[in-house]
PDB file of N, CA, C and O in Angstrom:
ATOM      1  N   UNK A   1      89.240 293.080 -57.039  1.00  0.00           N
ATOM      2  CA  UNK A   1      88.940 294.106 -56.074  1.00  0.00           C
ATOM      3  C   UNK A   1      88.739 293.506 -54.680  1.00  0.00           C
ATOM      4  O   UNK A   1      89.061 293.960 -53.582  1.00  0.00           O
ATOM      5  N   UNK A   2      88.153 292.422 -54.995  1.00  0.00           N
ATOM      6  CA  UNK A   2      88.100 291.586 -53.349  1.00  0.00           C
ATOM      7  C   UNK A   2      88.886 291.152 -52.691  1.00  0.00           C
ATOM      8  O   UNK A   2      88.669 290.935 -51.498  1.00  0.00           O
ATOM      9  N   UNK A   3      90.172 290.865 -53.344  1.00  0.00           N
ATOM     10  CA  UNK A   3      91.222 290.441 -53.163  1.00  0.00           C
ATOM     11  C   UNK A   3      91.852 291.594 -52.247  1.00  0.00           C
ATOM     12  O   UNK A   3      92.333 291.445 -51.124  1.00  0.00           O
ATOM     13  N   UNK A   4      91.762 292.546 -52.842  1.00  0.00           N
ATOM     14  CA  UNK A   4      92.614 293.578 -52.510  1.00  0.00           C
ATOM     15  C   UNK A   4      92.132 294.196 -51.028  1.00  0.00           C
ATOM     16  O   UNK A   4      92.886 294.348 -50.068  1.00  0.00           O
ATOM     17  N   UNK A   5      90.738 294.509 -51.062  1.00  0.00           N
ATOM     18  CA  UNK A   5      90.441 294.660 -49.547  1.00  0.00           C
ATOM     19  C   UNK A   5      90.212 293.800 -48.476  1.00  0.00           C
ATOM     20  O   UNK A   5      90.116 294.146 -47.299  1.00  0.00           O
ATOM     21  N   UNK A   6      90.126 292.669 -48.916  1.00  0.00           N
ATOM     22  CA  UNK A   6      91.141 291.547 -47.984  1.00  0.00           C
ATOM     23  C   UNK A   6      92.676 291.503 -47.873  1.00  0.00           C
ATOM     24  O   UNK A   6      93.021 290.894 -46.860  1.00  0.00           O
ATOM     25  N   UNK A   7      93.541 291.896 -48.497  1.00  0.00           N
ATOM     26  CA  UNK A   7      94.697 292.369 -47.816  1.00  0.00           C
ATOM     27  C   UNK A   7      94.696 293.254 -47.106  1.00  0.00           C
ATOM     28  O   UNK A   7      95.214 293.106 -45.999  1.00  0.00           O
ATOM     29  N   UNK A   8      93.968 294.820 -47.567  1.00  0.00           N
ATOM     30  CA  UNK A   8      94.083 295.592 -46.717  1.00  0.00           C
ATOM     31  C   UNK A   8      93.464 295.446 -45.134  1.00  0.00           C
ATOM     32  O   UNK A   8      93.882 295.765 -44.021  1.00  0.00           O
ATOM     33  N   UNK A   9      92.423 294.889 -45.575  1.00  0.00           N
ATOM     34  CA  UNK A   9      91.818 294.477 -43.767  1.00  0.00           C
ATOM     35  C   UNK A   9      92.709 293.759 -42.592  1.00  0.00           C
ATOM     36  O   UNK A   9      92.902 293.936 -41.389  1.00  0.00           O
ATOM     37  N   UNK A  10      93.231 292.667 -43.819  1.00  0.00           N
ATOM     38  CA  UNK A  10      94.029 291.881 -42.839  1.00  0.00           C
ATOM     39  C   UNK A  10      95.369 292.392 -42.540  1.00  0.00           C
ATOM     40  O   UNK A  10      95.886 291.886 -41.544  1.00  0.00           O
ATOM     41  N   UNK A  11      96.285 293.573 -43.375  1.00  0.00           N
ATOM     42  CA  UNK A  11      97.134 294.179 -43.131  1.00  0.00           C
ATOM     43  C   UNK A  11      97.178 295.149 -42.091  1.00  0.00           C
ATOM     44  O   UNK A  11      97.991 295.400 -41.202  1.00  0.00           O
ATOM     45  N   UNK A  12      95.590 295.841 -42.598  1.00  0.00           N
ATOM     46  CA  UNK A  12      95.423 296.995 -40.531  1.00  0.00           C
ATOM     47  C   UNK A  12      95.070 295.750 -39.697  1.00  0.00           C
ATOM     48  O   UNK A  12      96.049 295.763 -38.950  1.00  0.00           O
ATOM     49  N   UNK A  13      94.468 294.862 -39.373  1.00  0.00           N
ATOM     50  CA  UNK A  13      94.530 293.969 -38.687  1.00  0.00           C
ATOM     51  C   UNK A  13      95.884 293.809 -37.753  1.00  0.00           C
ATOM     52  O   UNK A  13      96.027 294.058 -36.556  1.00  0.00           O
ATOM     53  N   UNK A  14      96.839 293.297 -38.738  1.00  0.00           N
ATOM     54  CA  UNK A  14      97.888 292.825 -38.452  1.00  0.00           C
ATOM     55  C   UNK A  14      98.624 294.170 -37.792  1.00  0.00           C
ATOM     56  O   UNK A  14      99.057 293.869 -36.680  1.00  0.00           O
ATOM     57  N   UNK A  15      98.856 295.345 -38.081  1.00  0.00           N
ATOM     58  CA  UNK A  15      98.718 296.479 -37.613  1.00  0.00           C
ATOM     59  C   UNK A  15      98.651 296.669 -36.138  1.00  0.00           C
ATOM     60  O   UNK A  15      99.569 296.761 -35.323  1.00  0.00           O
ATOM     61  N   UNK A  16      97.130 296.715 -35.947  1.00  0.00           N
ATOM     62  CA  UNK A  16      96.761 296.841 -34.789  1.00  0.00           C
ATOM     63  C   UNK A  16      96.593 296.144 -33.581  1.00  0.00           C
ATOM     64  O   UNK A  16      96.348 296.665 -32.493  1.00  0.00           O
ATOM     65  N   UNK A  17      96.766 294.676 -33.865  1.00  0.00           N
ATOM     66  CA  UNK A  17      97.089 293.447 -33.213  1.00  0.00           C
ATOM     67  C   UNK A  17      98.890 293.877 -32.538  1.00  0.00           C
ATOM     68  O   UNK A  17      99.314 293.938 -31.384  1.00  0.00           O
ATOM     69  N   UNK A  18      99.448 294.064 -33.645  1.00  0.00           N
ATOM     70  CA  UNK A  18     100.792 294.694 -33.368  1.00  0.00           C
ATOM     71  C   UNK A  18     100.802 296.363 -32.034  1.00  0.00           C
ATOM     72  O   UNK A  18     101.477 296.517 -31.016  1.00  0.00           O
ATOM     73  N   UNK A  19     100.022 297.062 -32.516  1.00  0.00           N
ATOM     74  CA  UNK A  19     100.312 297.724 -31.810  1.00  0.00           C
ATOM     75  C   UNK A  19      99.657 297.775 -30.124  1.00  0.00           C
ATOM     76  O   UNK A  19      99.829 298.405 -29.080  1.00  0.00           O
ATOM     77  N   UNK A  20      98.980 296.884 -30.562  1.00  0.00           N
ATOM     78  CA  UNK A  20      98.596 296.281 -29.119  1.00  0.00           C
ATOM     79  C   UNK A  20      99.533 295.951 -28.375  1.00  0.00           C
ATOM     80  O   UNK A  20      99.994 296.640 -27.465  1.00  0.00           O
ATOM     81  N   UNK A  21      99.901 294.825 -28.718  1.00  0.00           N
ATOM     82  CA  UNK A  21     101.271 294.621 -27.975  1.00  0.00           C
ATOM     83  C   UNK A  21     102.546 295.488 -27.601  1.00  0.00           C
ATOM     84  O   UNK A  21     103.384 295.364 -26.708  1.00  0.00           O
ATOM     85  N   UNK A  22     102.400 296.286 -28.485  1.00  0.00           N
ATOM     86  CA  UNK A  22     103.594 297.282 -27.929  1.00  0.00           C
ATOM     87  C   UNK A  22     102.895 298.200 -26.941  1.00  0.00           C
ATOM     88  O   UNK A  22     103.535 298.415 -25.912  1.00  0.00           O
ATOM     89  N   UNK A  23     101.715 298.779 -27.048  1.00  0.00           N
ATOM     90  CA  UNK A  23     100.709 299.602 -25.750  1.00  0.00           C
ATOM     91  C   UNK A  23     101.165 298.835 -24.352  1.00  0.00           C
ATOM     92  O   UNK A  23     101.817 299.324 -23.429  1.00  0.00           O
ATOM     93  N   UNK A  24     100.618 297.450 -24.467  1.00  0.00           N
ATOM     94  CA  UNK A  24     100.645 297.027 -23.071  1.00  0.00           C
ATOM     95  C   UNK A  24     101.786 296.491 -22.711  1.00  0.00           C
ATOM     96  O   UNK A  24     101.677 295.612 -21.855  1.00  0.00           O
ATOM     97  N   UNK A  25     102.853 296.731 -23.084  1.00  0.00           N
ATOM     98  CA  UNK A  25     104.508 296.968 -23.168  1.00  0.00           C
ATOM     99  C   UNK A  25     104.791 298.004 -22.534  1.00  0.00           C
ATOM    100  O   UNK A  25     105.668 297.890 -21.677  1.00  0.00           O
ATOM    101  N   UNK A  26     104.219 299.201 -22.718  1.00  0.00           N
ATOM    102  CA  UNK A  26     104.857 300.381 -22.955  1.00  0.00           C
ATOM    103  C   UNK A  26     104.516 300.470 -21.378  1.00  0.00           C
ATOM    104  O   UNK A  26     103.974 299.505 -20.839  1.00  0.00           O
ATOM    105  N   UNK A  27     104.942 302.020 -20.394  1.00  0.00           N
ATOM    106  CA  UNK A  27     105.004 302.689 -19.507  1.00  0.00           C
ATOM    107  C   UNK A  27     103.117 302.980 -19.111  1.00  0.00           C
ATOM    108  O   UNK A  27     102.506 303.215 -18.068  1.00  0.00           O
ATOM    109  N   UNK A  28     102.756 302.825 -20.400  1.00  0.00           N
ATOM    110  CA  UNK A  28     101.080 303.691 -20.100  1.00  0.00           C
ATOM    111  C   UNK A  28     100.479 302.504 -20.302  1.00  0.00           C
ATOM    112  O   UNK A  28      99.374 302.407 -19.768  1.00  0.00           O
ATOM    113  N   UNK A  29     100.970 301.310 -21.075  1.00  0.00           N
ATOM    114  CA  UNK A  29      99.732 300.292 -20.640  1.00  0.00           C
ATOM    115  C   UNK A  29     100.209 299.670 -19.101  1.00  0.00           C
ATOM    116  O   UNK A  29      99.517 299.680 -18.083  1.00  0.00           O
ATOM    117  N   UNK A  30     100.961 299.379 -19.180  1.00  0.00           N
ATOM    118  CA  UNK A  30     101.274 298.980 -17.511  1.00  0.00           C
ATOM    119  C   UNK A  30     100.655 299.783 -16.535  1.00  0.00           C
ATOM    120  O   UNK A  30     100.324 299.207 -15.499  1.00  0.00           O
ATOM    121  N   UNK A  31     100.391 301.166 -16.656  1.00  0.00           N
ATOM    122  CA  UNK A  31      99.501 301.918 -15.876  1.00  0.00           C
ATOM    123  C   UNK A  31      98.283 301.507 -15.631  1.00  0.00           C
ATOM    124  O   UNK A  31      97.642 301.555 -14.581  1.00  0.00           O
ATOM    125  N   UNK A  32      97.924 300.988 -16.947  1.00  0.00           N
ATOM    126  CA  UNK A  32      96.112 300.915 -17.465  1.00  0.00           C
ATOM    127  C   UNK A  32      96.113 299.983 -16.633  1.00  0.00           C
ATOM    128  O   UNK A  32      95.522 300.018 -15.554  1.00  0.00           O
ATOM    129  N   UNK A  33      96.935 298.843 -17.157  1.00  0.00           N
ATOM    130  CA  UNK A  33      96.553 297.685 -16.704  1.00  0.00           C
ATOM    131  C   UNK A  33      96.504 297.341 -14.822  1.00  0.00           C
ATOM    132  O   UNK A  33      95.805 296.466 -14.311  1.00  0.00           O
ATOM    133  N   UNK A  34      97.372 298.225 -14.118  1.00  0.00           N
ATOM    134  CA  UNK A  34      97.273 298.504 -12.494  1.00  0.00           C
ATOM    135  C   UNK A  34      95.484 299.424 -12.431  1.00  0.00           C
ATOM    136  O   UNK A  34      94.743 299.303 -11.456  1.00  0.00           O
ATOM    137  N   UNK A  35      95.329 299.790 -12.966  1.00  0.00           N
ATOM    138  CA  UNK A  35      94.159 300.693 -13.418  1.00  0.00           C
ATOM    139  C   UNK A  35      93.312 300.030 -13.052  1.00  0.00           C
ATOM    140  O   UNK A  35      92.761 300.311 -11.987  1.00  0.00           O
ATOM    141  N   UNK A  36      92.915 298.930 -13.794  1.00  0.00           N
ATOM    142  CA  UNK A  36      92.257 298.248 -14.347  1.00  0.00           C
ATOM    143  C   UNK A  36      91.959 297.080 -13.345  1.00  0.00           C
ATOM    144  O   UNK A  36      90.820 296.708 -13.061  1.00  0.00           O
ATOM    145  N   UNK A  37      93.338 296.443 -12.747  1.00  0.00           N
ATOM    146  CA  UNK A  37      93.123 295.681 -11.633  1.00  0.00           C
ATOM    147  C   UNK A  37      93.070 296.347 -10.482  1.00  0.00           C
ATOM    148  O   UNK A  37      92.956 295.661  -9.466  1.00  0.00           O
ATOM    149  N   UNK A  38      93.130 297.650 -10.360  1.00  0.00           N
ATOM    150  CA  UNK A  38      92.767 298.545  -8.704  1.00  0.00           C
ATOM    151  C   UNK A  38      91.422 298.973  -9.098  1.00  0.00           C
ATOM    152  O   UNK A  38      90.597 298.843  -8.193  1.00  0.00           O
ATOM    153  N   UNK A  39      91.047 299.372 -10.022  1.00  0.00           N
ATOM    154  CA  UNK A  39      89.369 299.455 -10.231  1.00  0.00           C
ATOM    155  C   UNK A  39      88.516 297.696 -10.562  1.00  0.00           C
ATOM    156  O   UNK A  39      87.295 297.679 -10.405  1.00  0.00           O
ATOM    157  N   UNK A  40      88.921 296.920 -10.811  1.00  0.00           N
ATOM    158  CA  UNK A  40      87.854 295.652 -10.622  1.00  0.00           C
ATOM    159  C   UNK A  40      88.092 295.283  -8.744  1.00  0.00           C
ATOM    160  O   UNK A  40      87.071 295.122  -8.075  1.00  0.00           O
ATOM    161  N   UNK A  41      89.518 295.180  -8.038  1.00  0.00           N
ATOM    162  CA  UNK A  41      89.348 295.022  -6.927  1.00  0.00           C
ATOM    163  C   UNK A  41      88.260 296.000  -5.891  1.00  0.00           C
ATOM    164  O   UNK A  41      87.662 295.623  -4.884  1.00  0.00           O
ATOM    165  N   UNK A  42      88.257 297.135  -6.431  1.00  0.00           N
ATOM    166  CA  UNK A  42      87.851 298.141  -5.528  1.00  0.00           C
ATOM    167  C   UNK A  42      85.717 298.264  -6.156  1.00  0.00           C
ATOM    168  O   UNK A  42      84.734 298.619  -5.505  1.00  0.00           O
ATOM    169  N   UNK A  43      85.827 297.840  -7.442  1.00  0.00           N
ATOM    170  CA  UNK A  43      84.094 297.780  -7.447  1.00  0.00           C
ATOM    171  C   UNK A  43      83.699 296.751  -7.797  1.00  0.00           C
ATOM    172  O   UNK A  43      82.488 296.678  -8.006  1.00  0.00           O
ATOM    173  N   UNK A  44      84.609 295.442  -8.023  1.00  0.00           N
ATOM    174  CA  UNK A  44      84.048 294.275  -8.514  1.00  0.00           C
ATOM    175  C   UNK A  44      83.788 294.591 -10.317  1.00  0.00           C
ATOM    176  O   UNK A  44      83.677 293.508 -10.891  1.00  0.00           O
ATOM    177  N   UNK A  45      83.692 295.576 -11.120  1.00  0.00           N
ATOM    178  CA  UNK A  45      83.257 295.662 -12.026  1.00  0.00           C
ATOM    179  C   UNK A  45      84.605 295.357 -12.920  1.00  0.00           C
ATOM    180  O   UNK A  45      85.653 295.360 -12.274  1.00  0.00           O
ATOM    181  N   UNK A  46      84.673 295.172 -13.911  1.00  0.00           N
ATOM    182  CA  UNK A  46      85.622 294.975 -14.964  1.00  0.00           C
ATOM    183  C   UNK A  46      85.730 296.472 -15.614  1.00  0.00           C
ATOM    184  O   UNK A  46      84.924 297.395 -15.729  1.00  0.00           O
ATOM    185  N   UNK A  47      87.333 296.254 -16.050  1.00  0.00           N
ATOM    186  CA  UNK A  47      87.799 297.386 -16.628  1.00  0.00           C
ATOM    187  C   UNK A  47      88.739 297.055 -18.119  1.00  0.00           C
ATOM    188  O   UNK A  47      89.725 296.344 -18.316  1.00  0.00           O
ATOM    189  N   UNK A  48      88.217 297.609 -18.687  1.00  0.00           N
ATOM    190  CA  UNK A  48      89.524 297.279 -20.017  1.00  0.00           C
ATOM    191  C   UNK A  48      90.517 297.940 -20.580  1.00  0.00           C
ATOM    192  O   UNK A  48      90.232 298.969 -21.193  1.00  0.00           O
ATOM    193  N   UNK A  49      91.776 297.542 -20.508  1.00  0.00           N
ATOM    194  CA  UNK A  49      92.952 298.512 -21.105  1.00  0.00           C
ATOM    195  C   UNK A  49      92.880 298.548 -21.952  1.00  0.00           C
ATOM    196  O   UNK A  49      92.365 297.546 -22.446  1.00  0.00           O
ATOM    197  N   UNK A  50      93.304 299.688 -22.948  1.00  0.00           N
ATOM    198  CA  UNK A  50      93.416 300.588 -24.049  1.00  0.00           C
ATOM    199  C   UNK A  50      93.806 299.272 -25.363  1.00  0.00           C
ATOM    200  O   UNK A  50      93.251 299.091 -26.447  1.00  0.00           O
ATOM    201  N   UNK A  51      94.931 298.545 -24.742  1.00  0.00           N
ATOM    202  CA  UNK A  51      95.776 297.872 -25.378  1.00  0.00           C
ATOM    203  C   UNK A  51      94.676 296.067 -26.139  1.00  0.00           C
ATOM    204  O   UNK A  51      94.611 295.375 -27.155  1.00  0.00           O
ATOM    205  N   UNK A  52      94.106 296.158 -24.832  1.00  0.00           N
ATOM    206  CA  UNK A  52      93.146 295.109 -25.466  1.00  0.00           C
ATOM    207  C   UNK A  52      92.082 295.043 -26.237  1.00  0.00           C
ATOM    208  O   UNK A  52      91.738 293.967 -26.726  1.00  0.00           O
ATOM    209  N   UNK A  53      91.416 296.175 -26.454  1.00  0.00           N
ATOM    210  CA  UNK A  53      90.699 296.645 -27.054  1.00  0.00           C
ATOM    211  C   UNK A  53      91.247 297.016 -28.753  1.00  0.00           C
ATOM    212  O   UNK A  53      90.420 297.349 -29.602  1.00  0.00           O
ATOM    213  N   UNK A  54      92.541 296.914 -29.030  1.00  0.00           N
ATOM    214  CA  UNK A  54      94.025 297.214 -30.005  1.00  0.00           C
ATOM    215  C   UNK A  54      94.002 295.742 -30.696  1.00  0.00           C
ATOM    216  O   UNK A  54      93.842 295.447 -31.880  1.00  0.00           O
ATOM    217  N   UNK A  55      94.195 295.000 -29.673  1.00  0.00           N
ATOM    218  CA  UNK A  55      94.319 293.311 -29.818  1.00  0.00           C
ATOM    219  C   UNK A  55      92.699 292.785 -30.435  1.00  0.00           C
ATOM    220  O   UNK A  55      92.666 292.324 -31.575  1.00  0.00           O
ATOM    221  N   UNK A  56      91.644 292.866 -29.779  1.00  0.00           N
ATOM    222  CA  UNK A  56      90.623 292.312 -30.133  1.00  0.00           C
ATOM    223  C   UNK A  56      89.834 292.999 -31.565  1.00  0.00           C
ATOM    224  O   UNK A  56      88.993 292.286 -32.112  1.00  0.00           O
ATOM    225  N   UNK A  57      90.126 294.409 -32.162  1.00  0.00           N
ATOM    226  CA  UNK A  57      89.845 295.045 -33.091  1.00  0.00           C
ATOM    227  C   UNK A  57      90.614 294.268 -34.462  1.00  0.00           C
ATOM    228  O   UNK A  57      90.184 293.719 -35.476  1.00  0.00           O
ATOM    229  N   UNK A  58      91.843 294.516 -33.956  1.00  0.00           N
ATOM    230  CA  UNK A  58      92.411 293.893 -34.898  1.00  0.00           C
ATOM    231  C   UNK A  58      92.465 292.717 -35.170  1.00  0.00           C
ATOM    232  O   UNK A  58      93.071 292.411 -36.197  1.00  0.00           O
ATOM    233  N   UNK A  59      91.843 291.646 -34.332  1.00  0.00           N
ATOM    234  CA  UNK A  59      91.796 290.034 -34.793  1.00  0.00           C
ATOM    235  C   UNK A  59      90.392 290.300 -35.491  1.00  0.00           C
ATOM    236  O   UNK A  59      90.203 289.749 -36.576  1.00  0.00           O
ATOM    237  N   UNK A  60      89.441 291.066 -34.977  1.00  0.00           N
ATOM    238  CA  UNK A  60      88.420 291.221 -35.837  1.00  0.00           C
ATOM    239  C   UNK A  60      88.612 291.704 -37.221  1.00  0.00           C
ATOM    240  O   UNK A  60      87.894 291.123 -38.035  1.00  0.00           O
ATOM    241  N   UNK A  61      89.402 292.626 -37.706  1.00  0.00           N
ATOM    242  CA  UNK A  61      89.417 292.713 -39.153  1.00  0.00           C
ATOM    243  C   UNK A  61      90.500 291.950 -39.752  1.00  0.00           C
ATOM    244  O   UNK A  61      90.962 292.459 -40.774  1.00  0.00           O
ATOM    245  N   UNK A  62      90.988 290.916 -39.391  1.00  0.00           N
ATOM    246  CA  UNK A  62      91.998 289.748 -40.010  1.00  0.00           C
ATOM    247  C   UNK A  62      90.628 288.721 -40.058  1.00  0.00           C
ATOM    248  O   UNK A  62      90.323 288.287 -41.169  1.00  0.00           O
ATOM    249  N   UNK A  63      89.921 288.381 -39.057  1.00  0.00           N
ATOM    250  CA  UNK A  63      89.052 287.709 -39.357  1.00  0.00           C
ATOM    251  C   UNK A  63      88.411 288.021 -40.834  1.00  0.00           C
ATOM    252  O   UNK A  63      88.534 287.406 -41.893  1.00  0.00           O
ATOM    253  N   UNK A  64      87.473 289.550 -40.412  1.00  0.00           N
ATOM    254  CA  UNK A  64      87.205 289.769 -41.622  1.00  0.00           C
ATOM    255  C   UNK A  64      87.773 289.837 -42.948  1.00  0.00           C
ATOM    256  O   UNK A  64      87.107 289.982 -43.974  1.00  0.00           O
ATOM    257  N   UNK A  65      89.317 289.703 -42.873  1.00  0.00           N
ATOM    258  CA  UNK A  65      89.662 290.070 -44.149  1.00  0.00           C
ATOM    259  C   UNK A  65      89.762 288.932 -44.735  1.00  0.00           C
ATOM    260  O   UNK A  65      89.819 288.924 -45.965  1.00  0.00           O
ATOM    261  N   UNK A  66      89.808 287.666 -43.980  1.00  0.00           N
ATOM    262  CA  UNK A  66      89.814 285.896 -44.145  1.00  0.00           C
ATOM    263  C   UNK A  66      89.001 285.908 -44.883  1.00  0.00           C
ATOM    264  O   UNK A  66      89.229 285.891 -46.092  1.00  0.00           O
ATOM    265  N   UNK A  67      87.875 285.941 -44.403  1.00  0.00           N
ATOM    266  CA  UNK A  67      86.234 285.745 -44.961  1.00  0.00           C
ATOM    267  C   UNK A  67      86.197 286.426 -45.933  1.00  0.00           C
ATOM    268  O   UNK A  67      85.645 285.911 -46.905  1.00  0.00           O
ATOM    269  N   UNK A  68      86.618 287.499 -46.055  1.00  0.00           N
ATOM    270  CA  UNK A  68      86.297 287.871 -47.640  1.00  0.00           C
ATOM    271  C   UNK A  68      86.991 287.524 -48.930  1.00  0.00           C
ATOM    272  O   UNK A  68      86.782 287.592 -50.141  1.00  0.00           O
ATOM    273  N   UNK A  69      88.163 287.013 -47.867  1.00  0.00           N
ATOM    274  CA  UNK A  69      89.134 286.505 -49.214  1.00  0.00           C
ATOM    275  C   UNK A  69      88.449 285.365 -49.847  1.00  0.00           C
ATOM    276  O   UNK A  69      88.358 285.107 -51.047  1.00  0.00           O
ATOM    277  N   UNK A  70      87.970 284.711 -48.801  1.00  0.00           N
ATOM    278  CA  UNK A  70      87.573 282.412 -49.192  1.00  0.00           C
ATOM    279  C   UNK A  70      85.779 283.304 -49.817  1.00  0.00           C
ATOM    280  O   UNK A  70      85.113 282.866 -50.754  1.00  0.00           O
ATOM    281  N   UNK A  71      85.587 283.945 -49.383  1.00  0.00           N
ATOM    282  CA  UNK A  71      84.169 284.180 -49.843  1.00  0.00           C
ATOM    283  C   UNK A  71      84.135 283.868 -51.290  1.00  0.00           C
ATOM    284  O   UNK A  71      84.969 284.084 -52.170  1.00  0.00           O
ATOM    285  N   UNK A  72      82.783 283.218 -51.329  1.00  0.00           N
ATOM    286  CA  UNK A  72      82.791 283.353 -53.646  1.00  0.00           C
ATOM    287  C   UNK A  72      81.951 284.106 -53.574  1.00  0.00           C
ATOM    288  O   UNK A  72      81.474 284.599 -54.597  1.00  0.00           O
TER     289      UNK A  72
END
């Protein structure tokens, strides 16, 4: 059984890592991402695109799905 939801984790993982990359590819992450650098120039504050937030979710549940695999 452990086995198995360590594939699945690391399969949406792999997933969403993927579709990250195609977001900030696409027409609307290129938006975000002008977005994102016209709002940190204009308040100093940081902004995050859609797409990275896609990328960092999904290395988080490949992580997790690692760890549960090697786990005893």
């Amino acid at each position: 059984m452990r086995v198995i939801i360590a594939l699945i984790l690391i399969v949406a993982g792999a997933g969403l890592v993927w579709h990250g990359f195609q977001v900030r590819e696409s027409l609307k992450g290129k938006a975000q991402q002008a977005g994102a650098d016209v709002h940190q120039a204009w308040n100093g504050g940081t902004s995050v695109p859609d797409a990275t937030w896609f990328m960092v979710g999904g290395g988080v549940l490949v992580v997790a799905g690692v760890v549960v695999a090697v786990k005893k």
